[in-house]
py3Dmol code that shows the C-alpha trace and the ligand (Angstrom):
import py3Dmol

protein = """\
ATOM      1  CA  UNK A   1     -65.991  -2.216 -40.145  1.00  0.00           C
ATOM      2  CA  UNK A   2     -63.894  -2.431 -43.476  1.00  0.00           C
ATOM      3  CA  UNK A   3     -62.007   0.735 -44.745  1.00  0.00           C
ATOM      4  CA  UNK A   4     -63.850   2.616 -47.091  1.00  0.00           C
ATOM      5  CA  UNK A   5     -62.109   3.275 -50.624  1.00  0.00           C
ATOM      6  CA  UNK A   6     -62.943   4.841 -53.813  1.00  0.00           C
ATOM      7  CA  UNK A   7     -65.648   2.891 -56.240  1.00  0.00           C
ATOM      8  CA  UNK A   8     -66.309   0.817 -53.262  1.00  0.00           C
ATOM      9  CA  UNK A   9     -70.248   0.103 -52.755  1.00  0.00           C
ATOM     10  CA  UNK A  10     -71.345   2.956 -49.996  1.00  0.00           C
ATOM     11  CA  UNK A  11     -72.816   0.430 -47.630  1.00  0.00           C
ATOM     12  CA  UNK A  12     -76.821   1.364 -46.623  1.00  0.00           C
ATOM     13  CA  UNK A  13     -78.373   1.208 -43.579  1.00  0.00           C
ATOM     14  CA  UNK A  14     -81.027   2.776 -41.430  1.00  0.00           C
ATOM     15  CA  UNK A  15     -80.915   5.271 -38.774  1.00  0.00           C
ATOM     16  CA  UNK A  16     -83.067   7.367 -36.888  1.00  0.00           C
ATOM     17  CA  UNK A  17     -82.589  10.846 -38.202  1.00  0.00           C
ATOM     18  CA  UNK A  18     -83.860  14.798 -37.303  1.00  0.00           C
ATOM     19  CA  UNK A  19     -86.765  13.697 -39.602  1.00  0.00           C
ATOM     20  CA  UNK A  20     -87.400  10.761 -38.470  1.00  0.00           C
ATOM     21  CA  UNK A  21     -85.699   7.387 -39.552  1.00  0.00           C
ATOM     22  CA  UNK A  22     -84.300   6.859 -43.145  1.00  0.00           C
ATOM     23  CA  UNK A  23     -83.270   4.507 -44.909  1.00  0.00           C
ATOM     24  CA  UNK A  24     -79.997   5.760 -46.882  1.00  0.00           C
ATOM     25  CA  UNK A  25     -80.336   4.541 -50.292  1.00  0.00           C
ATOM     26  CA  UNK A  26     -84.227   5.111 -50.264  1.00  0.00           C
ATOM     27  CA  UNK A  27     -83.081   8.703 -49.281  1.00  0.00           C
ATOM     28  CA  UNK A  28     -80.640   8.838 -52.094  1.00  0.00           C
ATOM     29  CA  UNK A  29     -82.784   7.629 -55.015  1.00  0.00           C
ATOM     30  CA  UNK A  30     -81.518   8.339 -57.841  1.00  0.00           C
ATOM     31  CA  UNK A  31     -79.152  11.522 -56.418  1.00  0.00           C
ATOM     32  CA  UNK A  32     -75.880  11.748 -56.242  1.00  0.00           C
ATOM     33  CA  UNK A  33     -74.728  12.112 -52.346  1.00  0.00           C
ATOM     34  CA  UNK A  34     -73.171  13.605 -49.694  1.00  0.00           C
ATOM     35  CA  UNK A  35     -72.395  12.147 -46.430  1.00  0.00           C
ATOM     36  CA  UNK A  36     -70.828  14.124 -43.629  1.00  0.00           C
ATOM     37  CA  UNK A  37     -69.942  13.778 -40.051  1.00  0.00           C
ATOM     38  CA  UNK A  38     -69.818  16.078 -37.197  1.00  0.00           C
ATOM     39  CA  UNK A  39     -67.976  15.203 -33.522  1.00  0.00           C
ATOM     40  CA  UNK A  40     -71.098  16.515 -31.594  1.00  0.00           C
ATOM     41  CA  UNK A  41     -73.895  18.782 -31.663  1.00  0.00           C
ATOM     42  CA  UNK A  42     -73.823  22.337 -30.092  1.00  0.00           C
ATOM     43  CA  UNK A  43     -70.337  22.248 -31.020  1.00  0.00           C
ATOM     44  CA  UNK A  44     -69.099  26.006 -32.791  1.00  0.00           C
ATOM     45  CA  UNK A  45     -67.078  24.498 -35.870  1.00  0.00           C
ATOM     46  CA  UNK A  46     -70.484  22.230 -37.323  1.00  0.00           C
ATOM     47  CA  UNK A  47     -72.846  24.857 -36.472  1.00  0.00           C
ATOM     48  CA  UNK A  48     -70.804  26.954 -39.008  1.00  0.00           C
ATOM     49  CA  UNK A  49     -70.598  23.548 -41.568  1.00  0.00           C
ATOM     50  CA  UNK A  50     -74.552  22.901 -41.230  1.00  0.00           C
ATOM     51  CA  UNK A  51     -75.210  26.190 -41.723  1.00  0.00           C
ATOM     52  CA  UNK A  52     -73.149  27.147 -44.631  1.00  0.00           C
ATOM     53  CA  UNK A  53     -74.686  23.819 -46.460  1.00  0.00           C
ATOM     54  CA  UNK A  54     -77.646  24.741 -45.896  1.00  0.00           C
ATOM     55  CA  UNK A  55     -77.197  28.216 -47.119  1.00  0.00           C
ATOM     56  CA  UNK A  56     -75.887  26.969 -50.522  1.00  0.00           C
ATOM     57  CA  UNK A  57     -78.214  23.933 -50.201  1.00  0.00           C
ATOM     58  CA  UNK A  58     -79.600  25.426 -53.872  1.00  0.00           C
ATOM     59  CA  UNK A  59     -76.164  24.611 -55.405  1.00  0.00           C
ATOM     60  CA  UNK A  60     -76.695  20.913 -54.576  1.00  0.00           C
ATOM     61  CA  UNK A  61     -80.109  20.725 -55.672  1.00  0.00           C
ATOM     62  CA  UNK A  62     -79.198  21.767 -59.061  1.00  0.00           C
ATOM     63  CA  UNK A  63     -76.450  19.390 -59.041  1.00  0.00           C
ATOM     64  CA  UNK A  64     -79.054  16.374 -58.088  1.00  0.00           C
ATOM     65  CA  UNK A  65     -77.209  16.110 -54.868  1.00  0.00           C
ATOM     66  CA  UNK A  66     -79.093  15.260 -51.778  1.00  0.00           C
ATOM     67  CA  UNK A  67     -77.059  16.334 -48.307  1.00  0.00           C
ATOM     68  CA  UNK A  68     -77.205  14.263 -45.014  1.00  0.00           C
ATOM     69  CA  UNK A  69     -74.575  15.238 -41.790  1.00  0.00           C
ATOM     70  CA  UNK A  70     -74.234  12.369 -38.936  1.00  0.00           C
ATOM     71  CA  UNK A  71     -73.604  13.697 -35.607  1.00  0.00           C
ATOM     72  CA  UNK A  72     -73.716  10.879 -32.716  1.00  0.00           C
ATOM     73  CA  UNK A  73     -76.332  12.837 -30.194  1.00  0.00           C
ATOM     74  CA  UNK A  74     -79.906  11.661 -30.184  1.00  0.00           C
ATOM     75  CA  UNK A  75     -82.916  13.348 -32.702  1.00  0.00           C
ATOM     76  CA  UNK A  76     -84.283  15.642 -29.925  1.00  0.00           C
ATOM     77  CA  UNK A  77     -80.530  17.030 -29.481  1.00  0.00           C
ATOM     78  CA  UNK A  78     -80.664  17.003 -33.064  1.00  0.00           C
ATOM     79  CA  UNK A  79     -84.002  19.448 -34.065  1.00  0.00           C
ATOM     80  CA  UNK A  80     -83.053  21.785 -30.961  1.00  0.00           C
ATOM     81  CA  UNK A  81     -79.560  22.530 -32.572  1.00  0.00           C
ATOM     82  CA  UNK A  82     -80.887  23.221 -35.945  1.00  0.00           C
ATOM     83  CA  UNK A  83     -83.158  25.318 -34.610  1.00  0.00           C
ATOM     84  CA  UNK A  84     -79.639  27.245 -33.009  1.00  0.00           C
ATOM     85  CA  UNK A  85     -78.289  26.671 -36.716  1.00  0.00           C
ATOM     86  CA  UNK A  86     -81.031  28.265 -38.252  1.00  0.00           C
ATOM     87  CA  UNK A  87     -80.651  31.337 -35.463  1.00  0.00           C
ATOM     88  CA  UNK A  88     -77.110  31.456 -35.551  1.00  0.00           C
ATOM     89  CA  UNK A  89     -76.128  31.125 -39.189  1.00  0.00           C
ATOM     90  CA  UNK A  90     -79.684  32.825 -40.529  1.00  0.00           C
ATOM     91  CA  UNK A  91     -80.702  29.838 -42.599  1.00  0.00           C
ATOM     92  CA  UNK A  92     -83.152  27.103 -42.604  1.00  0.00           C
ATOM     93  CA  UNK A  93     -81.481  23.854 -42.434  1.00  0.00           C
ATOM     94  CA  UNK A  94     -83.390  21.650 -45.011  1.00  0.00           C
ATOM     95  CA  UNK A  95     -81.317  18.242 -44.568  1.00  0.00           C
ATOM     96  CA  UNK A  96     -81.829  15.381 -41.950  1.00  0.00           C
ATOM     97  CA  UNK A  97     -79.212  15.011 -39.143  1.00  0.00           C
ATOM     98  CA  UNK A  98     -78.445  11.184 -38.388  1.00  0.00           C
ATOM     99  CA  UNK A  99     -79.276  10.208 -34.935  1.00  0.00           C
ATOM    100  CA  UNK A 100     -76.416   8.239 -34.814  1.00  0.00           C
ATOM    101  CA  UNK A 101     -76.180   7.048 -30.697  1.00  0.00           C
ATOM    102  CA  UNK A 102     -75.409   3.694 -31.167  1.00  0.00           C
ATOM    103  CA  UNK A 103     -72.444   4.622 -33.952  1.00  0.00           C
ATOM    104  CA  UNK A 104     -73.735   2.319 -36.651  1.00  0.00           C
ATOM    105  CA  UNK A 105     -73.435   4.900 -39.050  1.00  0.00           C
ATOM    106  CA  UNK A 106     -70.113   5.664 -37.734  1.00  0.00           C
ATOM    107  CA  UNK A 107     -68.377   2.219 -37.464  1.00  0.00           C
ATOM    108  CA  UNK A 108     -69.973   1.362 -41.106  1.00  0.00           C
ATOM    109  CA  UNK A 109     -68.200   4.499 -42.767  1.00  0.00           C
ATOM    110  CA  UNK A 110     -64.946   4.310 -40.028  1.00  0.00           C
ATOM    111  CA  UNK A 111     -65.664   8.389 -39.098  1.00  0.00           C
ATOM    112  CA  UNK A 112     -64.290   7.281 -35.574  1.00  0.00           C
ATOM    113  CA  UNK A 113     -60.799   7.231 -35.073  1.00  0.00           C
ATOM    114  CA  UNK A 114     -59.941   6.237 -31.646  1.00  0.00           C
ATOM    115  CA  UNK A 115     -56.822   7.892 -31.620  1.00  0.00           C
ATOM    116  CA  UNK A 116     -58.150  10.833 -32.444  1.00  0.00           C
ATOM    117  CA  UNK A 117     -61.277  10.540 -29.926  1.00  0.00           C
ATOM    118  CA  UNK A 118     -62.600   7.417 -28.747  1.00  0.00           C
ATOM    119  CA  UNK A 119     -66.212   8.199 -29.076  1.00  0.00           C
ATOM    120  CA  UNK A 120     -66.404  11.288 -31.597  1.00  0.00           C
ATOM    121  CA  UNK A 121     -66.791  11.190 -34.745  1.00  0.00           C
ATOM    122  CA  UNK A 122     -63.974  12.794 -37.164  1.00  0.00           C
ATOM    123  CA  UNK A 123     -65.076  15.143 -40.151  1.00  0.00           C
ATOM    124  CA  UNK A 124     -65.439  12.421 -42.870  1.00  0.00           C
ATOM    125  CA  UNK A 125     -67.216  13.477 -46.372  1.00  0.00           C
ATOM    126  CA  UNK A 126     -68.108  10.752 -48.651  1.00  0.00           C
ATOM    127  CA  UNK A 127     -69.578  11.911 -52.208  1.00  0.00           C
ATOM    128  CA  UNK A 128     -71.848   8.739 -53.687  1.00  0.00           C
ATOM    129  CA  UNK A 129     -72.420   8.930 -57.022  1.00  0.00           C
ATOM    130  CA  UNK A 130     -76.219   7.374 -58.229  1.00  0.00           C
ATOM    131  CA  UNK A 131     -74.565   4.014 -58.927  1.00  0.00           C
ATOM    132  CA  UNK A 132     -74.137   4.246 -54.964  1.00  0.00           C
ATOM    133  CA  UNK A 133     -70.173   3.866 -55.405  1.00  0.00           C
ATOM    134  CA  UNK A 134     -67.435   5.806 -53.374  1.00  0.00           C
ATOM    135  CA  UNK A 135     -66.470   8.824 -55.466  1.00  0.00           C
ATOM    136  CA  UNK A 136     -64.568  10.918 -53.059  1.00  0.00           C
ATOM    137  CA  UNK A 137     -63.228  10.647 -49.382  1.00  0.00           C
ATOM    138  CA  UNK A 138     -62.163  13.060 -47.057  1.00  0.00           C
ATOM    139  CA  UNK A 139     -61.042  13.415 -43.224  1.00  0.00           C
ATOM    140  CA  UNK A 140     -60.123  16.819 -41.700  1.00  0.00           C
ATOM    141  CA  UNK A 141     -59.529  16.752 -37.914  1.00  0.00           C
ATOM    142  CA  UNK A 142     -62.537  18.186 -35.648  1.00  0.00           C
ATOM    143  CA  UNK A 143     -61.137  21.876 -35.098  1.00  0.00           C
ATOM    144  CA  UNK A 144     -61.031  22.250 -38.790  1.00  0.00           C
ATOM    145  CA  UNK A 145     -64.418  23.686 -40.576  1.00  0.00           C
ATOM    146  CA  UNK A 146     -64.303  21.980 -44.328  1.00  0.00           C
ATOM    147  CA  UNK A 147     -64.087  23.886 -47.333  1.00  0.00           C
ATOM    148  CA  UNK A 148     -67.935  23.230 -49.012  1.00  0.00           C
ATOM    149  CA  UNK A 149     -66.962  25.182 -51.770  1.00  0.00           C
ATOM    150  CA  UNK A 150     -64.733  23.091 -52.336  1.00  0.00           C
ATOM    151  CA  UNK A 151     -66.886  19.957 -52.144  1.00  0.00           C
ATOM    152  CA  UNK A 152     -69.085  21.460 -54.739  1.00  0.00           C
ATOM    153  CA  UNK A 153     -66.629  21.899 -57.024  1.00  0.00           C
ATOM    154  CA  UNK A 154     -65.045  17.965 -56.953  1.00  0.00           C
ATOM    155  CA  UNK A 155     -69.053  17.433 -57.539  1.00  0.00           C
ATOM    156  CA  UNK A 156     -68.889  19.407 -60.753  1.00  0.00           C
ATOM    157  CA  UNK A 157     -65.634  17.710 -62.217  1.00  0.00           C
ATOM    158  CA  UNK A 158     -66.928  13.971 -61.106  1.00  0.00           C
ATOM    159  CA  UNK A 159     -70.322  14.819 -63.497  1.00  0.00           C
ATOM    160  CA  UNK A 160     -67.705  16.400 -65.601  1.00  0.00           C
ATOM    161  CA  UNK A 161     -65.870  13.072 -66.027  1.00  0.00           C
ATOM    162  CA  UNK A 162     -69.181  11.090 -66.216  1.00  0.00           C
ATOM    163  CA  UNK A 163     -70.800  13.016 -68.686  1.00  0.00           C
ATOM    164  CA  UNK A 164     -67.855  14.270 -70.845  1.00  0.00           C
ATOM    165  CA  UNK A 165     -64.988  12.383 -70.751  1.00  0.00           C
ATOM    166  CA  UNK A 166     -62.564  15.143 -69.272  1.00  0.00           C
ATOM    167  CA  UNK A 167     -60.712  15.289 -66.555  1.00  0.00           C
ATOM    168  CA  UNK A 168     -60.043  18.785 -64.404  1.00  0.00           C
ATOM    169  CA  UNK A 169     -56.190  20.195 -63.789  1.00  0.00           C
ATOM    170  CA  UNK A 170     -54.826  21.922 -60.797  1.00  0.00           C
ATOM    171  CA  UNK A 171     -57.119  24.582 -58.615  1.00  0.00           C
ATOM    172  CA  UNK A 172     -59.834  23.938 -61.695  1.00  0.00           C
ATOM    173  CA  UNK A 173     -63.135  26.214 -61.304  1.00  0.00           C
ATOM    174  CA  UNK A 174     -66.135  25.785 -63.413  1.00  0.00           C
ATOM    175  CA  UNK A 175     -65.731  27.587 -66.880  1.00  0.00           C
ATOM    176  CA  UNK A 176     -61.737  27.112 -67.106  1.00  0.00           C
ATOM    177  CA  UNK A 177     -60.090  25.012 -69.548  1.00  0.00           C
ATOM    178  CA  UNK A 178     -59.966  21.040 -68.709  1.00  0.00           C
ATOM    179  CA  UNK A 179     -58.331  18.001 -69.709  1.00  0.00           C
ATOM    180  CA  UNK A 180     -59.438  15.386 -72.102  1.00  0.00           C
ATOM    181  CA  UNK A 181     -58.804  12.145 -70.494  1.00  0.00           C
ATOM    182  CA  UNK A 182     -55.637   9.921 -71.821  1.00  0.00           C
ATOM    183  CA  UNK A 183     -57.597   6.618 -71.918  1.00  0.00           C
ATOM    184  CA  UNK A 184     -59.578   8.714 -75.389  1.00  0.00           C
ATOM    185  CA  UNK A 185     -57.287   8.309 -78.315  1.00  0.00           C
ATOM    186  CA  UNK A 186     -59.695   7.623 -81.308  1.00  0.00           C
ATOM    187  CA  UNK A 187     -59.372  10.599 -83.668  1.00  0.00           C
ATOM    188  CA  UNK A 188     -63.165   9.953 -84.690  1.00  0.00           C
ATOM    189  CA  UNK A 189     -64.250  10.168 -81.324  1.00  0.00           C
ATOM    190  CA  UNK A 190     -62.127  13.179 -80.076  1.00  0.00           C
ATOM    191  CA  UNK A 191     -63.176  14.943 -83.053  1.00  0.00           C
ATOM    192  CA  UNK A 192     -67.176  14.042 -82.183  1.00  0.00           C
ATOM    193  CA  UNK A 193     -66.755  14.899 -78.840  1.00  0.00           C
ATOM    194  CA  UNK A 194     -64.534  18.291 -78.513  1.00  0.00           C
ATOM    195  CA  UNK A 195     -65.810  19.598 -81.650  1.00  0.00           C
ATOM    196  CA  UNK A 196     -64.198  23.000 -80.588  1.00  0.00           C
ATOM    197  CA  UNK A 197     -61.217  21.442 -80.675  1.00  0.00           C
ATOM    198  CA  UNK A 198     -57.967  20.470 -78.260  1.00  0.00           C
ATOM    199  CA  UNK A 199     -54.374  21.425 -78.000  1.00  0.00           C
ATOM    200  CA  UNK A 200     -51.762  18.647 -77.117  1.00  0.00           C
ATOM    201  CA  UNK A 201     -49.254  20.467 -75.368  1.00  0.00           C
ATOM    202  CA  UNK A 202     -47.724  16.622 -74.804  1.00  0.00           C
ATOM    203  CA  UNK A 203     -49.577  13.331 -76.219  1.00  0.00           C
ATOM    204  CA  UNK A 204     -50.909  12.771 -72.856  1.00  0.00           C
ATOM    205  CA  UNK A 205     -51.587  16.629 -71.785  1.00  0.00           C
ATOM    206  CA  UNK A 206     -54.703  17.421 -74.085  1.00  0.00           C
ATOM    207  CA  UNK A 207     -56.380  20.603 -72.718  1.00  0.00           C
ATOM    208  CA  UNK A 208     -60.085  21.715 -74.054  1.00  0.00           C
ATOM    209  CA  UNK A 209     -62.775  24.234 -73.290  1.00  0.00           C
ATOM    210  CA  UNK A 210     -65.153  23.083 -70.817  1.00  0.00           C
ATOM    211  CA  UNK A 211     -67.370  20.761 -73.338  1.00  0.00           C
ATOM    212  CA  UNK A 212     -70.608  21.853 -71.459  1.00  0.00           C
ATOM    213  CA  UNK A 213     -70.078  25.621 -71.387  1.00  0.00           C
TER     214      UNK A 213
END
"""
ligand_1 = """\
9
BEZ
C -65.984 21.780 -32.894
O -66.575 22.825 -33.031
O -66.481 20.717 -33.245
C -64.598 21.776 -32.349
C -63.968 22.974 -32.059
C -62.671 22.959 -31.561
C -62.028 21.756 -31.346
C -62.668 20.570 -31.640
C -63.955 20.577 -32.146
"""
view = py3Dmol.view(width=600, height=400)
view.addModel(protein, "pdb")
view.setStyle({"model": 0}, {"cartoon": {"style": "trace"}})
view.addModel(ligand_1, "xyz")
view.setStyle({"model": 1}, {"stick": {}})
view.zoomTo()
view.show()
């Protein structure tokens, strides 16, 4: 096990899964993805997690974003819970659950921390871009639901930066104003790409309407 860190290669492996056993970057294709852990099934905080990503699984779908949650209980444990999830949460769960008993997953991606709990997993996220590099990172501790909102929206500025050059500022939500990256300094090129223009409130602070709005 190596620490994980951004635009590091997310490593692949195979695992036995809720539907059935997947190979992770034959799962990912071409997707972007997301890759989140859970302590244990039947536990209160993940049912809410699994079942709020699945309820917005729509808004990764149209953000070519395919989901996949390790918990370390076996694949029977798995497909009763979701069936819970589904009951609990009124959804339909639509992502696999890793079956991750022997903690492969786990130890490859570091989502136990002993000193936290010697055989749980923590709540890691890791967002893979199609490239299959590290884009994002996150640990919360395991009475702490994550904010999927939230993951959605570092999703939208990543693409953002990809696809546009811009960077977002502080508490950013899609539609407000963004920031043109300082690494673009080529009058052509600004002018080509922010044709409805910039103000430079400082050389380096260049704020623009979202270009894809
Ligand atoms: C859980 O739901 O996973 C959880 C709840 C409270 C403390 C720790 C974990």
């Amino acid at each position: 096990m190596t620490t994980l860190r951004l635009g590091d290669t997310a490593p692949d492996f195979e695992q036995d899964s809720s539907i059935g056993k997947i190979r992770f970057y034959d799962y990912l294709g071409d997707s972007w993805g997301v890759l989140f852990s859970h302590p244990a099934d039947f536990t209160p905080v993940c049912t809410t997690e699994l079942g709020y990503t699945a309820i917005v699984s729509g808004e990764f779908a149209k953000r070519n974003v395919k989901v996949i949650a390790v918990s370390v209980d076996d694949a029977e444990s798995h497909k009763k819970w979701i069936e819970d999830i589904n009951d609990t949460q009124n959804t339909k769960v639509d992502f696999p659950i890793l079956a991750d008993q022997d903690r492969k997953v786990s130890t490859l991606y570091d989502m136990i921390h002993p000193n936290a709990s010697a055989t749980a997993t923590v709540r890691s996220v890791f967002i893979i871009d199609p490239a299959k590099k590290i884009r994002l990172t996150l640990t919360y501790p395991a009475s702490t639901g994550r904010n999927f909102n939230e993951i959605l929206r570092v999703i939208d500025s990543l693409q953002l930066t990809d696809s546009h050059s811009v960077a977002t500022p502080v508490n950013w939500e899609d539609g407000d104003d963004v920031i043109i990256v300082p690494s673009l300094k080529d009058e052509a090129v600004l002018k080509e790409k922010f044709p409805k223009g910039y103000t430079a409130v400082r050389p380096y602070l260049r704020i623009t309407p979202q270009p894809n709005k």
